[in-house]
C-alpha angles and dihedrals in degrees: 000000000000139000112203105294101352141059131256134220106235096208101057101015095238125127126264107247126215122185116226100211101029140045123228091237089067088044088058100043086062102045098050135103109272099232085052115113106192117154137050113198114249110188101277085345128090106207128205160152116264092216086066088071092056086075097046120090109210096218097180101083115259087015093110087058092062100078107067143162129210141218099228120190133192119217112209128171107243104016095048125205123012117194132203135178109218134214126252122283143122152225101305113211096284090048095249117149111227113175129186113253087225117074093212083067140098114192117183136162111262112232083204102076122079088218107105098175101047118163118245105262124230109269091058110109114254118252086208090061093029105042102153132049149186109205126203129182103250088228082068080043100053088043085040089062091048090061098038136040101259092213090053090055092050101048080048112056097132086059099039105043081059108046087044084072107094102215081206085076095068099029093044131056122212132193098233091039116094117198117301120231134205141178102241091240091050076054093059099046090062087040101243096156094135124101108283118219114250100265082064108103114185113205136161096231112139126228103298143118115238093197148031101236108179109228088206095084093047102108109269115259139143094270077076103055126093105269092207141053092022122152110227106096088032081061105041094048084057094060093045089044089052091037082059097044098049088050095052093041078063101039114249109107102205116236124224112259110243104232104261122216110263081201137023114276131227137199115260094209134004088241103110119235123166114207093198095065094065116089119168119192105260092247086068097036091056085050098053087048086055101065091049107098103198130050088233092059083051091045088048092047092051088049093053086046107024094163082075091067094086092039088067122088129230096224086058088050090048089045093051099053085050105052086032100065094025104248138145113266096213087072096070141080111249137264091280107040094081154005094285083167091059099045104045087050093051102040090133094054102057121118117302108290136246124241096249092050090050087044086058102049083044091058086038094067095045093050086058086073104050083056103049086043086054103039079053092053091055095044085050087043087046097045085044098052 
């Protein structure tokens, strides 16, 4: 998909960013662990491994949106629609896109050459056989893989490419979106047949960027900001962590905070019913928290049967921060380090949040309904077969 003059990722809606004066490989090599080895000179070329961004932190605003893969897809006459799933590169000078044709690379122009025009190299997908694309920052990627199996998206293209399109692009305006383009066959394969509203423009321009815009002069918010490794809950578990450690060293274990009526509560209805006389084995009760989506539907069932609370473990509590916010569970103390109780129920209520944190829940949200529009699309392909 395109925005006038830029690309768009297709998994969170923001543009794909390119830096006039510098190259994100320079970019990368900054802001990298010291002890990281990425890259192996290739002529005019910097190759890598994708899985290597995943321990670098972009600290200049807008700088983590510059690295990107695509969807691409093939159109032919009898077979239909081929899908691949292409490595990890970016716009070159001239503002070219040149993308590896394997997934496991990261091919990037090298700003230490002192070629500026270098031919794409081999193992770059064709734009003749390739001639379409859907790109998406690898940072959504990277977030993408940790909702959803990475091998099921990948054995399912046909069904992915499509249910990464937001019908809201085309049906809400918005005041930082330009007009979208697409190439009307790019159009038939998401199913967009129906009449388009007027700021719709249809064209057959390929995946490409017409300009260098320099992201730096865009006003500074969290969409900016590096969506990963950053320190904030990492920060804000080690002080729980130290806070519950200081309480037991003195004796005094700290007990979870039952939540507390902000009104005054009525009965619904004059039947009686004591909560407190049901009591449900913790096998069921976890079950029944399972299938809660949201921290604040957990937080309302243990209000209406407080007596639950202690029947609760704190490793479930610790397992479902962790799955709920997508992170990776060996960065965290352990079941027994801290009130995970106490952290998972008031979510909402932990100190006040960085930008790239609120960029990732932002992303996040938008990555739910990728994921419910392709869960949708298997259960249509399954019903169908």
């Amino acid at each position: 998909m395109l925005r006038t003059g830029h690309a768009t990722c297709n998994l969170c809606g923001s543009k794909i960013h390119s830096f006039a004066a510098t190259q994100i490989s320079e970019i990368i090599y900054r802001d990298k662990p010291q002890d990281l080895n990425i890259f192996s000179p290739h002529n005019s070329w910097i190759c890598g491994r994708p899985a290597d961004l995943e321990d670098i932190h972009f600290d200049e605003i807008w700088t983590w949106s510059c690295t990107f893969r695509a969807g691409k897809l093939f159109l032919r006459a009898r077979q239909g629609v081929t899908f691949h799933l292409s490595g990890v590169g970016e716009f070159r000078p001239a503002q070219q896109i040149s993308l590896p044709r394997n997934e496991n690379e990261m091919i990037l122009w090298n700003h230490r050459s002192h070629s500026q025009q270098a031919s794409p190299i081999p193992n770059f997908v064709s734009r003749v056989e390739y001639p379409k694309a859907f790109p998406m920052h690898e940072r959504c990627w990277q977030l993408m893989t940790r909702i959803l199996d990475v091998d099921v998206i990948k054995q399912n293209m046909d069904s992915f490419v499509p249910a990464m399109f937001n019908p809201k692009f085309l049906t809400h305006s918005r005041r930082w979106s330009d007009r979208i383009l697409m190439a009307p066959e790019v159009k038939a394969v998401l199913g967009c047949t129906s009449t388009l509203p007027p700021r719709f423009h249809p064209t057959t321009q390929v995946f490409r960027s017409k300009d260098s815009w320099n992201p730096s002069r865009m006003k500074r918010g969290f969409l900016g900001t590096d969506p990963l490794n950053d320190s904030y809950i990492k920060d804000v578990i080690a002080k729980y962590t130290a806070k519950y450690t200081s309480q037991r060293e003195k004796g005094c274990e700290p007990m979870s905070q039952h939540s507390i009526p902000t009104h005054t509560m009525f009965r619904r209805s004059q039947v009686t019913f004591k909560t407190r006389n049901v009591f449900l084995p913790t096998e069921l009760i976890l079950n029944i928290a399972d299938h809660l989506k949201h921290h604040k539907d957990i937080r309302a069932l243990l209000s209406a049967f407080p007596h639950w609370y202690p029947m609760i473990p704190e490793s479930y509590w610790r397992s479902r921060f962790i799955e709920d916010n997508h992170l990776e569970s060996n960065h965290f103390p352990a079941a027994d380090a801290l009130d995970w109780q106490h952290v998972y129920l008031h979510s909402d209520r932990l100190p006040r949040p960085s930008f790239g944190w609120r960029n990732r829940q932002h992303i996040l949200s938008q990555l739910e309904g990728v994921k419910e529009r392709f869960l949708q699309r298997l259960k249509q392909k399954g019903i169908q077969e």
